[in-house]
C-alpha positions as CSV (number, residue, x, y, z in Angstrom):
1,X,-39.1,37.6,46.0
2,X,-37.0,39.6,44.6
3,X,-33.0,40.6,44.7
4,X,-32.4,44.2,45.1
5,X,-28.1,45.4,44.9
6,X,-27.6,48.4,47.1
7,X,-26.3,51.0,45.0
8,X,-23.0,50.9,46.4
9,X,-22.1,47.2,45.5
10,X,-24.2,48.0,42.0
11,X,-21.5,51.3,41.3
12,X,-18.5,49.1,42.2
13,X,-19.1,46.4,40.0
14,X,-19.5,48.9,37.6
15,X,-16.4,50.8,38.2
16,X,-14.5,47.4,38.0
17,X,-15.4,47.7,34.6
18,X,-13.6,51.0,33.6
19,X,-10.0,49.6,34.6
20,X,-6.9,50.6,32.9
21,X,-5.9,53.8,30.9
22,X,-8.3,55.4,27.9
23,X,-6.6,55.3,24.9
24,X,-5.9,58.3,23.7
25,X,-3.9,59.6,20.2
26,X,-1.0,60.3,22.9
27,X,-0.3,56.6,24.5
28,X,-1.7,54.7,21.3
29,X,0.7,52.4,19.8
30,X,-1.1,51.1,17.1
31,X,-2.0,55.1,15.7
32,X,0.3,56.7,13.4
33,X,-0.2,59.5,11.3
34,X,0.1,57.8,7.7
35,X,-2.4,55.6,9.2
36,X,-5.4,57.9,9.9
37,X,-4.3,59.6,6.5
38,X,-4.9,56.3,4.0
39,X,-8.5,55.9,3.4
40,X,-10.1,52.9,4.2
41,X,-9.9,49.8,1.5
42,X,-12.2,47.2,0.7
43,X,-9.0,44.7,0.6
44,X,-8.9,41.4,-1.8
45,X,-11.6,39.0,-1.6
46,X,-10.9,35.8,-3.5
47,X,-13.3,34.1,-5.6
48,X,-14.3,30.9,-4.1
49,X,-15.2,27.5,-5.8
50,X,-17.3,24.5,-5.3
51,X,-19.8,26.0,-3.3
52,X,-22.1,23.7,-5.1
53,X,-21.0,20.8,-3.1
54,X,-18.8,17.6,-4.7
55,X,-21.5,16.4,-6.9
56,X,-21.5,19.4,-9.3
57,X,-18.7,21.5,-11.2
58,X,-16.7,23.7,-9.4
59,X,-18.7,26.7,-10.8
60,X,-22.2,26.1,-11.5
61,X,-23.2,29.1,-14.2
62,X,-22.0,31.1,-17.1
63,X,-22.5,34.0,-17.9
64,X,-22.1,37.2,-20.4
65,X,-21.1,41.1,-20.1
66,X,-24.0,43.0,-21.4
67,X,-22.7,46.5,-21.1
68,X,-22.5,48.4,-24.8
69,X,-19.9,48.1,-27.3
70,X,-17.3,50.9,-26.6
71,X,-17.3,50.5,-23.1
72,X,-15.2,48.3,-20.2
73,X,-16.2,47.0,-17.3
74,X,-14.1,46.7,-14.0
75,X,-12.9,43.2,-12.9
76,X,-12.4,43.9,-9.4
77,X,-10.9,42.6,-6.3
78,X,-13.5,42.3,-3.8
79,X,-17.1,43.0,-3.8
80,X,-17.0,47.0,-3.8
81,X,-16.9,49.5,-6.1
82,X,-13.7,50.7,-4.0
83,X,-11.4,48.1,-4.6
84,X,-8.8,47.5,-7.0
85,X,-9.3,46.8,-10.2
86,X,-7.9,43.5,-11.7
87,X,-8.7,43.6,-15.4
88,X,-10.9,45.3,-17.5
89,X,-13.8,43.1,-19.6
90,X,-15.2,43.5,-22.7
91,X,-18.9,43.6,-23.8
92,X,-19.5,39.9,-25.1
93,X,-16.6,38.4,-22.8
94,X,-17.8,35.3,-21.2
95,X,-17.0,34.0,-18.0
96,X,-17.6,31.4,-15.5
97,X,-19.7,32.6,-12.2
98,X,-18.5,30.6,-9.2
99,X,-20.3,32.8,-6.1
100,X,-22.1,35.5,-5.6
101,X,-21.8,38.3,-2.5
102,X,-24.2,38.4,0.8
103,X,-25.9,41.0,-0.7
104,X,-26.3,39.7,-4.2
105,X,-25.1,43.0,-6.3
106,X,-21.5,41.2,-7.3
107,X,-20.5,37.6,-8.7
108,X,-17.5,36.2,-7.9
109,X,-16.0,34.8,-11.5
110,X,-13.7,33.5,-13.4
111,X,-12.5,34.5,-16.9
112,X,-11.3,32.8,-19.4
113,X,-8.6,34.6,-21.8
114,X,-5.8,33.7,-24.0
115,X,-2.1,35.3,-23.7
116,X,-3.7,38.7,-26.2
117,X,-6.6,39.3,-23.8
118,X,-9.0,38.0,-26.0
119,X,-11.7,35.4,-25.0
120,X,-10.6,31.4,-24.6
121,X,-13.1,28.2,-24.7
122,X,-10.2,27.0,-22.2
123,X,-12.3,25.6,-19.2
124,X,-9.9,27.5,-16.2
125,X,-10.3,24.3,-14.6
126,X,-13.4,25.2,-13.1
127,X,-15.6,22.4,-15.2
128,X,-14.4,19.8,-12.8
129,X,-15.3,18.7,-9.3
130,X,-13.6,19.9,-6.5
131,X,-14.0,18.0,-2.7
132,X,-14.9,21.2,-1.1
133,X,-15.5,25.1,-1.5
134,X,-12.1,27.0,-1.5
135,X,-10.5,29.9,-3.3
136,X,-9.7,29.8,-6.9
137,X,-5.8,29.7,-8.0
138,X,-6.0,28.9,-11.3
139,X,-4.3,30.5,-14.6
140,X,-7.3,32.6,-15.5
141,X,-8.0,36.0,-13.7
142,X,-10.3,35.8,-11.3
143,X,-12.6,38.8,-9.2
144,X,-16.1,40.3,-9.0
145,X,-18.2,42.1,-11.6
146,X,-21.6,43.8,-10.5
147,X,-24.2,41.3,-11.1
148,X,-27.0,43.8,-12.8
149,X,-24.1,43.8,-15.6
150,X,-23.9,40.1,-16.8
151,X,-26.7,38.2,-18.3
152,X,-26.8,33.9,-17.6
153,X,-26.0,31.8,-20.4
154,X,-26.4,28.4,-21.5
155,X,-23.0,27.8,-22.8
């Protein structure tokens, strides 16, 4: 057997739905105008650690940048190529890589550099356990570099 709502009851449950004022540019708080002007940012998306679980070091791979001699590549922020950059590396420079994003085109690294820039052996403290995944605040910069441009390493 089946339940049938008359159309009446069916449009006022419906209506009950629509309370309140629409939001319009006019009664909207939240709106301003340097707000619709700023274009939208990706934000800051730390790099997190120990997503290996306790058992292993805090980041589980190395890796190199492969890009050619005489050029850079962005250390950035977050996971886009919209957000800020945080360094520039070097072709050569090595790094630790801690994470990676959902859709596996960026790591999430750490790398090691001495006061002039230059590479370090220094470990970041990233060679040790940690008790469970969280973001890195350690002394060496940390952000995301697209993953088709570092190659794994052993060391």
């Amino acid at each position: 057997m089946r339940f049938i709502l008359p159309l009446a009851t069916l449009a006022l449950m419906l209506s009950a739905c629509q309370s309140g004022t629409p939001i319009t540019p006019e009664n909207d708080s939240q709106t301003s105008d340097a707000a619709v002007d700023q274009p939208l940012s990706p934000g800051a998306r730390p790099v997190r650690i120990g997503e290996n679980g306790a058992n292993f070091a805090a980041c589980g791979a190395r890796g190199i940048v492969t890009i050619g001699e005489d050029k850079n590549v962005p250390l950035r922020a977050a996971p886009f190529d919209e957000a800020d950059q945080v360094t520039a590396l070097k072709a050569g420079q090595r790094m630790f890589i801690c994470t990676r994003s959902i859709d596996q085109r960026w790591l999430g690294v750490v790398v090691p550099q001495t006061r002039d820039g230059t590479s370090a052996s220094a470990d970041c403290g990233v060679n040790q356990r940690v008790e469970r995944p969280q973001a890195y605040t350690g002394p060496c910069p940390s952000g995301w570099i697209a993953n088709a441009l570092v190659r794994l390493t052993a060391d």
